[in-house]
C-alpha positions as CSV (number, residue, x, y, z in Angstrom):
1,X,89.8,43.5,-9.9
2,X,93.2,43.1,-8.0
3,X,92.7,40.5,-4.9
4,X,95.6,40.6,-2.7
5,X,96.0,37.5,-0.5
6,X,99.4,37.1,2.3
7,X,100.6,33.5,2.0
8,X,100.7,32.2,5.6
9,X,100.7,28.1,4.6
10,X,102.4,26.4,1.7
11,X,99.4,25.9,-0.4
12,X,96.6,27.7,-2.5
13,X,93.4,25.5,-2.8
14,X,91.7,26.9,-6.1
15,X,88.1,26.1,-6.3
16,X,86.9,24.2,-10.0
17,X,83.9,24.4,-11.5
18,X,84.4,21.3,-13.8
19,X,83.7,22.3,-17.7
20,X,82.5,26.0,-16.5
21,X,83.1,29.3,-18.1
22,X,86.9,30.1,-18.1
23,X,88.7,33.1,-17.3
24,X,92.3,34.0,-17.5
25,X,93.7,34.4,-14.4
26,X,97.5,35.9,-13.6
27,X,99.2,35.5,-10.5
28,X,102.3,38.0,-9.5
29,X,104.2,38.8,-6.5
30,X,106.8,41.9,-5.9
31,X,105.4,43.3,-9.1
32,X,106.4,40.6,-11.4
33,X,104.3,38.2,-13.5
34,X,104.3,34.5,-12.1
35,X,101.8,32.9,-14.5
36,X,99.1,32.9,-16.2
37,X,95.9,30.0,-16.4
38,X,92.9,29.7,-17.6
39,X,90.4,28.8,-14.8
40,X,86.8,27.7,-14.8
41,X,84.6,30.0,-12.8
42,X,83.7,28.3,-9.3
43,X,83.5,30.0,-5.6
44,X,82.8,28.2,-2.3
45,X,79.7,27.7,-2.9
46,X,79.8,25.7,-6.2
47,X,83.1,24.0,-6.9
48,X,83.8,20.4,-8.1
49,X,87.1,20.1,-7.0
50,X,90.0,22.8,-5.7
51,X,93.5,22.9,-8.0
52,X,96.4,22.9,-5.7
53,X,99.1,25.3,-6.1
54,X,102.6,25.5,-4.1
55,X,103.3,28.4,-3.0
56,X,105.9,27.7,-0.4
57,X,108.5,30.2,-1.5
58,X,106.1,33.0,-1.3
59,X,105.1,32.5,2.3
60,X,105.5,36.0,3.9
61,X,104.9,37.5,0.9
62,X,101.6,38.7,-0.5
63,X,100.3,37.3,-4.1
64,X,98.2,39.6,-6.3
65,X,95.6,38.0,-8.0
66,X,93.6,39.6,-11.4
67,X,92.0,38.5,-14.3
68,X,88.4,37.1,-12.8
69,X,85.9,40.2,-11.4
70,X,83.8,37.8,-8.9
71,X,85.0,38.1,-5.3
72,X,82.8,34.9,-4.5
73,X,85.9,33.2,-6.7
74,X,88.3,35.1,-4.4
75,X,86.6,33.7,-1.4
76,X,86.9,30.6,-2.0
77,X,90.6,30.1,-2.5
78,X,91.8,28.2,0.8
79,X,95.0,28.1,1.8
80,X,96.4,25.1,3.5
81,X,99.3,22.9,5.2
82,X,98.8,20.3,2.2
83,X,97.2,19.1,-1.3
84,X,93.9,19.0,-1.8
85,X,92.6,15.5,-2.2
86,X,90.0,13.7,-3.7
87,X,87.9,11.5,-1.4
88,X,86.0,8.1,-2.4
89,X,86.7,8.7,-6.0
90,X,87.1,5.3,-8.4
91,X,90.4,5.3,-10.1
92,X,92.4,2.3,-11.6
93,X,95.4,1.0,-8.7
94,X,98.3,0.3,-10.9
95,X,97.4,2.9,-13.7
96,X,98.5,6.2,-12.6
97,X,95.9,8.9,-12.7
98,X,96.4,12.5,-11.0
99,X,94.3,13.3,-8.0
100,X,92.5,16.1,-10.2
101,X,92.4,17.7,-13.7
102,X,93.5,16.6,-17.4
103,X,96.8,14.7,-17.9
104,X,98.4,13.5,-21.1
105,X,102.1,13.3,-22.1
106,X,104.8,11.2,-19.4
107,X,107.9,13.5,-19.5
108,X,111.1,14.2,-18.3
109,X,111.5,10.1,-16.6
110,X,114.2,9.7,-15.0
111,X,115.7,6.9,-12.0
112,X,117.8,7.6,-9.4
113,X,118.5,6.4,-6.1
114,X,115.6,4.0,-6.2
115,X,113.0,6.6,-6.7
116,X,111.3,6.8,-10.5
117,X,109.9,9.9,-11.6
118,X,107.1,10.4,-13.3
119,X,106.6,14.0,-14.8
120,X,103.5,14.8,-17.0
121,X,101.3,17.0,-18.9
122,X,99.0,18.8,-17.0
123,X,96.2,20.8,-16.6
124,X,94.9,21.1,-13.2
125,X,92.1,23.6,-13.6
126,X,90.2,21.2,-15.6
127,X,89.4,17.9,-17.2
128,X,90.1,19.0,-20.7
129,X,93.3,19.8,-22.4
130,X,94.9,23.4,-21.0
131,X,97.6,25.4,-19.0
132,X,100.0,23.0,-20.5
133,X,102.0,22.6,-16.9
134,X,104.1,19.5,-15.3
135,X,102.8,17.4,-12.9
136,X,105.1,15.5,-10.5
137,X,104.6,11.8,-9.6
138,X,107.2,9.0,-7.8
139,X,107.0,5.4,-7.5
140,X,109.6,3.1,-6.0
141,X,107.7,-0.1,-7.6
142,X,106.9,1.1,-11.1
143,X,103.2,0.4,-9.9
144,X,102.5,2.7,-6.7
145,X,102.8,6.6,-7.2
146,X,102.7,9.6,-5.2
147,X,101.7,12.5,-6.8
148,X,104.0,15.8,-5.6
149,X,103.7,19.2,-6.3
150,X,103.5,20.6,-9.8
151,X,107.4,21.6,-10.7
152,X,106.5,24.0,-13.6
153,X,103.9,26.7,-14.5
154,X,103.1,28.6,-18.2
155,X,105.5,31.7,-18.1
156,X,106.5,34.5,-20.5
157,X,107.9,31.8,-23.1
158,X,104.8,29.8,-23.3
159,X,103.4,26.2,-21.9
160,X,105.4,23.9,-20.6
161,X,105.0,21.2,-23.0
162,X,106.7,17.8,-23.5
163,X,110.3,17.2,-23.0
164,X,113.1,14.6,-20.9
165,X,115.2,14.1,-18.2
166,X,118.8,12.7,-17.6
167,X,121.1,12.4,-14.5
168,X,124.1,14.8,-14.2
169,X,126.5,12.1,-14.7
170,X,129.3,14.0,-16.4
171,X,128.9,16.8,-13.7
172,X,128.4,19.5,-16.8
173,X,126.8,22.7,-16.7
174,X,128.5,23.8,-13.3
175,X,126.1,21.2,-11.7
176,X,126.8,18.7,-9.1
177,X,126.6,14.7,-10.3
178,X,123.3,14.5,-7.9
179,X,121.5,17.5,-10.5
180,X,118.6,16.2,-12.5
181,X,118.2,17.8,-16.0
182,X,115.5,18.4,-17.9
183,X,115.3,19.7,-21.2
184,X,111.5,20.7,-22.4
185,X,109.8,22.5,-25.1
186,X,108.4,26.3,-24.3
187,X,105.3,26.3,-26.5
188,X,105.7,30.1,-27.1
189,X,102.3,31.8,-28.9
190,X,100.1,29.3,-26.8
191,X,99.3,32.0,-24.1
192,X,98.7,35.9,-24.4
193,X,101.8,36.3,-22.5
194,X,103.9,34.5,-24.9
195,X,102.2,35.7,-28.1
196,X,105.0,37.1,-29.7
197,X,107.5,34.2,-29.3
198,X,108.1,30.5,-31.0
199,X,108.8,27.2,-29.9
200,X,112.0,27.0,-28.2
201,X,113.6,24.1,-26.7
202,X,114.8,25.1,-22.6
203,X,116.3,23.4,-20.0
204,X,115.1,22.9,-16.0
205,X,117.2,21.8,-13.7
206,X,116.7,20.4,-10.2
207,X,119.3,19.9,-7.2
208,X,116.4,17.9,-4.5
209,X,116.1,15.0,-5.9
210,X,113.0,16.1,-8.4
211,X,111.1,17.7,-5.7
212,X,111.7,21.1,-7.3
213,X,112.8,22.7,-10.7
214,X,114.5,25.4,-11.4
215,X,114.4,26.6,-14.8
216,X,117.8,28.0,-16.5
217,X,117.3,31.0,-18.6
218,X,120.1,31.1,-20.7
219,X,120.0,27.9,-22.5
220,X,117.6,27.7,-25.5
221,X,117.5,25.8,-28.9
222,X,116.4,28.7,-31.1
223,X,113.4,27.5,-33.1
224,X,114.1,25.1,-36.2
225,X,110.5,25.2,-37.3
226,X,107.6,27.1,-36.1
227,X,106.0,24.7,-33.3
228,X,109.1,22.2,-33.0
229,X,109.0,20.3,-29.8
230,X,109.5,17.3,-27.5
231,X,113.0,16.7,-27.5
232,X,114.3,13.2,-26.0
233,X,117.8,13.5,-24.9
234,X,120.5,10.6,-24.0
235,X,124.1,10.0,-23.7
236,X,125.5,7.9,-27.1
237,X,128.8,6.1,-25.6
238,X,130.1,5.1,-29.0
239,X,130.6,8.5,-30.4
240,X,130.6,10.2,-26.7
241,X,128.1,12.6,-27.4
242,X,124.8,14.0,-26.0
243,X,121.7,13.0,-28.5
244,X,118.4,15.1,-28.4
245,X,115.1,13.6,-31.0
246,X,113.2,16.5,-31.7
247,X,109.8,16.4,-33.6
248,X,110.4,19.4,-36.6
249,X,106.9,19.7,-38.7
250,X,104.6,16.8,-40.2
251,X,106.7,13.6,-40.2
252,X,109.8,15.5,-40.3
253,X,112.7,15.1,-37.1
254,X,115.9,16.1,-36.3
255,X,118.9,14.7,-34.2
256,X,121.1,17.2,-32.6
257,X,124.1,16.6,-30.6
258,X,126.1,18.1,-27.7
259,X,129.0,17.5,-25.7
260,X,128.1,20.1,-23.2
261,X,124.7,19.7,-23.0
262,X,124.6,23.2,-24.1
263,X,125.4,23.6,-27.5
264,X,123.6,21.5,-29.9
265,X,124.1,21.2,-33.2
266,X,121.9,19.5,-36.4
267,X,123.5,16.2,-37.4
268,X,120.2,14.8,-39.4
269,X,117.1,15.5,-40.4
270,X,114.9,12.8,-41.3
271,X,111.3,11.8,-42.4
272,X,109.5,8.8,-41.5
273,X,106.4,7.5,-43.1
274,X,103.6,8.6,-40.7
275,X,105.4,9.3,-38.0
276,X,104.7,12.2,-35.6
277,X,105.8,14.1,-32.5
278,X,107.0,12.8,-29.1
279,X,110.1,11.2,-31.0
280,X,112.4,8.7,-28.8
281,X,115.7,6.3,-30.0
282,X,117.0,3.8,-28.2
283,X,118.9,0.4,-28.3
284,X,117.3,-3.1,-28.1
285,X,118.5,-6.3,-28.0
286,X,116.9,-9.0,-30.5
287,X,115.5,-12.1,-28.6
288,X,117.8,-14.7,-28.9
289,X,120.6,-13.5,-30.8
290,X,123.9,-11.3,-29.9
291,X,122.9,-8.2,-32.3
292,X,121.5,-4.9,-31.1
293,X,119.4,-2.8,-33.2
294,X,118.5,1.2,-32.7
295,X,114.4,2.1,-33.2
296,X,113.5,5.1,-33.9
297,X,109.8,5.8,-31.5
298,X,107.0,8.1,-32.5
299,X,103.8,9.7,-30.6
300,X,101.2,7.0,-32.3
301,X,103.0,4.0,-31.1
302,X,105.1,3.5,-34.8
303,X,108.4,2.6,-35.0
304,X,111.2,2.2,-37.0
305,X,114.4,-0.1,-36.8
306,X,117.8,0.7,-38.0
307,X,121.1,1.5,-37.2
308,X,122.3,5.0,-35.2
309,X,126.2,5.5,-35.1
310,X,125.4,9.1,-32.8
311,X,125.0,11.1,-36.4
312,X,123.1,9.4,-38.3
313,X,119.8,6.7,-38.3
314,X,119.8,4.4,-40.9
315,X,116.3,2.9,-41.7
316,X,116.2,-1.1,-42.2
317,X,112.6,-1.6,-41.6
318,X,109.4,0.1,-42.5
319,X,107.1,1.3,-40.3
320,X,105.5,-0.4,-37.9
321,X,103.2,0.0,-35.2
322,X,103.3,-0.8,-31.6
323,X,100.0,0.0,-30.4
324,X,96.8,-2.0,-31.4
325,X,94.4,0.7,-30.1
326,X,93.9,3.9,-30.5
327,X,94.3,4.7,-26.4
328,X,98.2,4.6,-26.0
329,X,100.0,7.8,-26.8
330,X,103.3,9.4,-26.4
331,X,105.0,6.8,-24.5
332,X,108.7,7.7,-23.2
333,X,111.5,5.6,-22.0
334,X,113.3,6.1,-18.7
335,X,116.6,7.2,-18.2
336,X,118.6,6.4,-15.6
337,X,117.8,2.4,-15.6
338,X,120.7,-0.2,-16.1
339,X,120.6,-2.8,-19.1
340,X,116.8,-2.7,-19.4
341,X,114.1,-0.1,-21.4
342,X,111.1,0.5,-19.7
343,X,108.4,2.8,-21.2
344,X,105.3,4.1,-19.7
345,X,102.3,5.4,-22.3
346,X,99.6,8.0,-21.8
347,X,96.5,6.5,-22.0
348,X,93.7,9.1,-23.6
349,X,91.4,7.6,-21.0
350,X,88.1,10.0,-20.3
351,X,87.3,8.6,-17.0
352,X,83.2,10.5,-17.5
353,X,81.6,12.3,-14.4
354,X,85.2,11.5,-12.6
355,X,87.1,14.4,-11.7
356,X,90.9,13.2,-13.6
357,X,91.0,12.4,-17.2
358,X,93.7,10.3,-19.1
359,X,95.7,7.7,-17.1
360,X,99.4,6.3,-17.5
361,X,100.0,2.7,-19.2
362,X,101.4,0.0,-16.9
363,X,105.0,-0.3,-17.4
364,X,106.7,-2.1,-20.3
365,X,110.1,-3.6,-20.6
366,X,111.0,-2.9,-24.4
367,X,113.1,-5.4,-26.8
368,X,112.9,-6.8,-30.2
369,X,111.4,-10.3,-31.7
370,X,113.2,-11.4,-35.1
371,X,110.8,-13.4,-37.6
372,X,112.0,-14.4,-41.0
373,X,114.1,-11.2,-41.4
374,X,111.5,-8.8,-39.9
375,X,112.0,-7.2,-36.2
376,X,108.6,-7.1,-34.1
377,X,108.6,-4.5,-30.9
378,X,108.1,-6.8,-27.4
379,X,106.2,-4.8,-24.8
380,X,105.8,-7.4,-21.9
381,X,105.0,-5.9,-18.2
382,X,107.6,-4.9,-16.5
383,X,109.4,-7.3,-14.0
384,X,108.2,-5.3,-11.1
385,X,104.6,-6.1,-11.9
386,X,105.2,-9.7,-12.5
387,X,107.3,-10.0,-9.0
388,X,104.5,-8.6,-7.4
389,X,101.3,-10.4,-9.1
390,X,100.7,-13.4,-7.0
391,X,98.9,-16.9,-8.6
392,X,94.8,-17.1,-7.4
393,X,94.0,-20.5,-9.4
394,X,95.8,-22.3,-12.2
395,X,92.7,-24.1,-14.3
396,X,92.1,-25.6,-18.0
397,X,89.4,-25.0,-20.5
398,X,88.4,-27.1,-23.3
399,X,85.7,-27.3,-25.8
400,X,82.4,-26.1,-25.3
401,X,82.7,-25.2,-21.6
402,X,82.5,-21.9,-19.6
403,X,84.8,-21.0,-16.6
404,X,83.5,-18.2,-13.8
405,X,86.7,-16.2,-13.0
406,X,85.1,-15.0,-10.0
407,X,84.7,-11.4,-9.0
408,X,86.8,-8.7,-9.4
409,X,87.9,-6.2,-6.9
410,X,91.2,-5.7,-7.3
411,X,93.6,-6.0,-10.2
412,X,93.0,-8.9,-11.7
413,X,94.8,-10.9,-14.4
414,X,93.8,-13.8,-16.8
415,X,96.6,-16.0,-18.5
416,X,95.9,-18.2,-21.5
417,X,98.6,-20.2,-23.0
418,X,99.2,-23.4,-24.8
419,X,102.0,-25.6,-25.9
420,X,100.4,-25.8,-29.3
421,X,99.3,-22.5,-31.0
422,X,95.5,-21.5,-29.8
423,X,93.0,-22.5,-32.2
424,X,88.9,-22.2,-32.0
425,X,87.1,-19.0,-30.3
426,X,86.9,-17.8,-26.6
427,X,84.3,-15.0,-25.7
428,X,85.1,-13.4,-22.5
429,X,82.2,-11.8,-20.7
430,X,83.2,-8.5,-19.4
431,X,80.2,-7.0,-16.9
432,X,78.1,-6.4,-19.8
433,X,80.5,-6.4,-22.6
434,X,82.0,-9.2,-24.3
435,X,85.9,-9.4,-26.0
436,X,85.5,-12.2,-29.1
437,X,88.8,-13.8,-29.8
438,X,88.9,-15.9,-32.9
439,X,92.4,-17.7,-32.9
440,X,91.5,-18.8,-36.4
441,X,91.0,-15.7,-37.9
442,X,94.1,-14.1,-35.7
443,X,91.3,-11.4,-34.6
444,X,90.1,-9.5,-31.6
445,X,86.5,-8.1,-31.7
446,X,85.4,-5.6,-28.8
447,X,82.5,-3.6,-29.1
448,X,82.9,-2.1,-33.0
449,X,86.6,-2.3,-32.9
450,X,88.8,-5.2,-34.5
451,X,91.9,-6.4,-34.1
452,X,94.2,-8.0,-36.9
453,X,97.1,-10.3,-35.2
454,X,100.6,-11.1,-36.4
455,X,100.1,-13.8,-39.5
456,X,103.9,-14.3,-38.9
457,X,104.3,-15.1,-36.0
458,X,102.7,-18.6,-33.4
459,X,99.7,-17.5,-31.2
460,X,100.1,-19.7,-27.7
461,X,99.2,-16.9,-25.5
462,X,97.6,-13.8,-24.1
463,X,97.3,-11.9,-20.9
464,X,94.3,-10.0,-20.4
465,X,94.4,-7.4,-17.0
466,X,92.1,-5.6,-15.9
467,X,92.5,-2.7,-13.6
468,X,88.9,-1.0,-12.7
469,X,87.8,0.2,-16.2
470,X,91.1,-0.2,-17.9
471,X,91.8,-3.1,-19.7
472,X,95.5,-3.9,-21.1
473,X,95.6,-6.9,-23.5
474,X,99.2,-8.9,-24.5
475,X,99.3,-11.5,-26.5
476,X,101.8,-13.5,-29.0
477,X,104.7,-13.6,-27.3
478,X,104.6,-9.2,-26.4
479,X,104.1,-8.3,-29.9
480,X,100.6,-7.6,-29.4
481,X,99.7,-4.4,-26.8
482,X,95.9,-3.6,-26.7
483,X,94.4,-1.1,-24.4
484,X,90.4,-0.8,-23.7
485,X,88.4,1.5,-21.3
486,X,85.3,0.3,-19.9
487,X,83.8,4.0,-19.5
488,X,80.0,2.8,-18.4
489,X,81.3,1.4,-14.9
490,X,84.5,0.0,-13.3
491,X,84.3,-4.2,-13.5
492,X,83.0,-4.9,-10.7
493,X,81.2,-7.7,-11.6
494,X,82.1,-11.8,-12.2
495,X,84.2,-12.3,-15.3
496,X,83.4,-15.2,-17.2
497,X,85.4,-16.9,-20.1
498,X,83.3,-19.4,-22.7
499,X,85.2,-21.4,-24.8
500,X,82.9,-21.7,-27.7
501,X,85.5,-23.7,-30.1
502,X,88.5,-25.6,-30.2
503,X,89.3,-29.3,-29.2
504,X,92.6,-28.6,-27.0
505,X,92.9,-27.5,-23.5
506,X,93.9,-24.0,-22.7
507,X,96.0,-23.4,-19.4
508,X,94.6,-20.2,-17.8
509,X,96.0,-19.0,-14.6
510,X,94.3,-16.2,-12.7
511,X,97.0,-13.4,-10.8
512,X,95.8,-10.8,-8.2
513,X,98.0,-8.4,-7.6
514,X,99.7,-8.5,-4.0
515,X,98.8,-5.6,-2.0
516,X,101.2,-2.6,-1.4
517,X,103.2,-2.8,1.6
């Protein structure tokens, strides 16, 4: 069945049926192919949530729908003067999560003119992995986003799957200095469209500030391997060059270059113990000495410190691993931001019986912790969450006693530190879930999981926040990042700390986090 429908506002309301039976669905106007998804079944009747769809450059037009035989679907696409939202739907405040549907991967993250943006993986049809698309999101605060429109679709090349963005600063490409690129992998064989073609590396651009993005059809990295992806591109100032990271096959990248952001050529290809896809590079200075070193960033949170002279990385350290937990993922660095590196993770997140899964990580200011030789990854909140997190109560526990925090409604975080390095145990009484920490042992124990903490290096603090049912954990001086979800109900409740060891006070304070203006 062909459904015809004349686009008279700038958005298509789809209707969901959460988890139902999918069908693939292609879209076309004037006789050519727009895109194809795969949708679960729902009608007007029985939907769980609608999938919102711009369609502001086809008003006036008509769009041909085919692909689903019900005509109850047909009837209940809406069309409307705005996106759909969700109403009275718990979600975490500072931990981005998109109205509807399945997020993972942050790409293309760029800053300019006081705006970050935040582009993603995305599925909006459902709340599991699909229709590989980019979601739009922008934030002035690094805490607050706005979700936009979705900037690209699946097409004849494939998903749109991970990839970065950079600001025309050299004015290449016949582009004003305003343009915003963005350089993407086309996942080519991931859709019956695109069956017959490979991974290729493209490029988007956008001349609205990020609003929209138009994709450039000419430009392609022909495939180096069959499903190569992700590339990470940066300017290198020392050898005045254009770098792209791209993830080849099993631990296997390559670093291209370009002075025209055009033509890129191999200049290495490397292997790294373990490491895999979403590759990033990047600078950092070492805390409290002159010297810079490059580390070389991986999907699973591992990373690798060296040296980069534009050709070539040169590994100094083994790997090493920046996440704690298994629910970071594929964090990327923004461009765009002066003399700091901030990087945002996806957090694999399920959110059950919600209608979004996976979240973003709060925002971390990256740099480099020296220890007898060794280099440890620092991942403390970004300044814009600690300018905005305002003191509740400053108190002190010692041995044996047990501290009410108080009740949560907001997000809410717990500071421990010390003068002397911790010692003893504190249990911290989560609703009904409990986080063991046994400064002794350098462990964390929630639920079946344990954590093993640096033996190298003092333990005088951690940070616990909790924002609804995610929990971010830092601790020994940002070398430590720890993520938990509570999935069996946001914390509502009274928190309560129990310090069931130790002979020396503890100085916790207790931040809330100042409301948005």
């Amino acid at each position: 069945m062909i459904f015809a429908i004349e686009i008279r506002k700038p958005y298509l309301w789809i209707p969901v049926k959460k988890q139902g039976e999918k069908k693939l669905l292609t879209i076309a106007a004037d006789q050519e192919k727009i895109t194809e998804v795969m949708v679960p079944i729902a009608n007007k009747d029985s939907c769980d949530f609608y999938a919102t769809i711009g369609v502001r450059d086809y008003q006036g037009k008509t769009l041909l729908f085919d692909g689903i035989e019900e005509e109850s679907f047909y009837q209940g696409i809406r069309q409307e003067e705005s996106r759909y939202e969700t109403q009275q739907v718990n979600r975490p405040e500072i931990h981005f999560t998109a109205n509807t549907g399945w997020i993972n991967d942050p790409n293309g993250l760029v800053y300019q003119d006081g705006v970050y943006h935040l582009y993603f993986q995305y599925n909006p049809f459902d709340v599991e992995w699909d229709n590989m698309s980019w979601g739009h999101a922008v934030s002035k605060d690094l805490l607050h986003w706005t979700q936009l429109d979705t900037v690209m679709w699946p097409d004849e090349e494939g998903m749109m799957f991970s990839g970065s963005g950079i600001r025309n600063e050299r004015k290449l490409l016949n582009l004003p200095e305003a343009a915003l690129l963005f350089y993407y992998s086309a996942a080519g064989g991931t859709t019956p469209w695109s069956k017959e073609k490979l991974f290729t590396q493209r490029l988007a651009y956008s001349l609205d500030h990020g609003k929209t993005l138009k994709k450039e059809k000419t430009f392609v990295v022909p495939t180096i391997e069959k499903e190569n992806r992700d590339p990470k591109v940066f300017w290198h100032e020392e050898s005045k060059a254009y770098i792209m990271v791209l993830w080849l096959k099993d631990h296997e990248f390559a670093i291209l270059r370009s002075t025209n952001l055009t033509e890129f050529t191999i200049s290495q290809r490397l292997i790294l113990e373990d490491a895999f896809e979403c590759p990033d590079l990047f600078p950092l200075s070492v805390e409290g000495e002159r010297e810079k070193k490059w580390v070389f960033w991986c999907a699973d949170g591992f990373y690798y410190v060296g040296d980069f002279d534009g050709f070539t990385f040169t590994l100094e350290q083994g790997k090493r691993c920046g996440y704690q937990t298994h629910l970071p993922y594929a964090a990327q660095t923004i461009a765009g931001v002066i003399d700091r590196m901030i990087s945002i993770p996806w957090l694999r997140a399920k959110f059950l019986d919600r209608p979004y899964t996976g979240a973003m990580g709060i925002p971390r200011e990256l740099g480099l912790l020296s220890i007898r030789g060794a280099w440890y990854l620092q991942q403390p909140y970004c300044q814009e969450y600690r300018d905005a997190r305002r003191k509740r109560k400053k108190i002190q526990l010692t041995s044996e006693n047990t501290i009410q925090i108080g009740t949560v409604t907001g997000v809410t975080e717990i500071e421990v530190s010390s003068d002397t390095e911790l010692s003893g145990r504190i249990n911290i009484l989560l609703g009904d879930q409990c986080l063991h920490m046994d400064f002794d042992k350098k462990q964390i124990q929630y639920k079946e999981d344990t954590v093993f903490l640096h033996e190298e290096i003092p333990l005088k603090d951690f940070s616990l926040l909790i924002d609804e049912t995610i929990i971010e954990l830092t601790a020994q001086n940002a070398t430590i990042y720890i993520v938990y979800e509570l999935p069996e109900q946001p914390l509502t409740g009274k928190i309560e700390l129990q310090s069931v060891q130790g002979t020396h006070e503890r100085n916790i304070n207790i931040y809330e986090l100042e409301k948005e203006k």
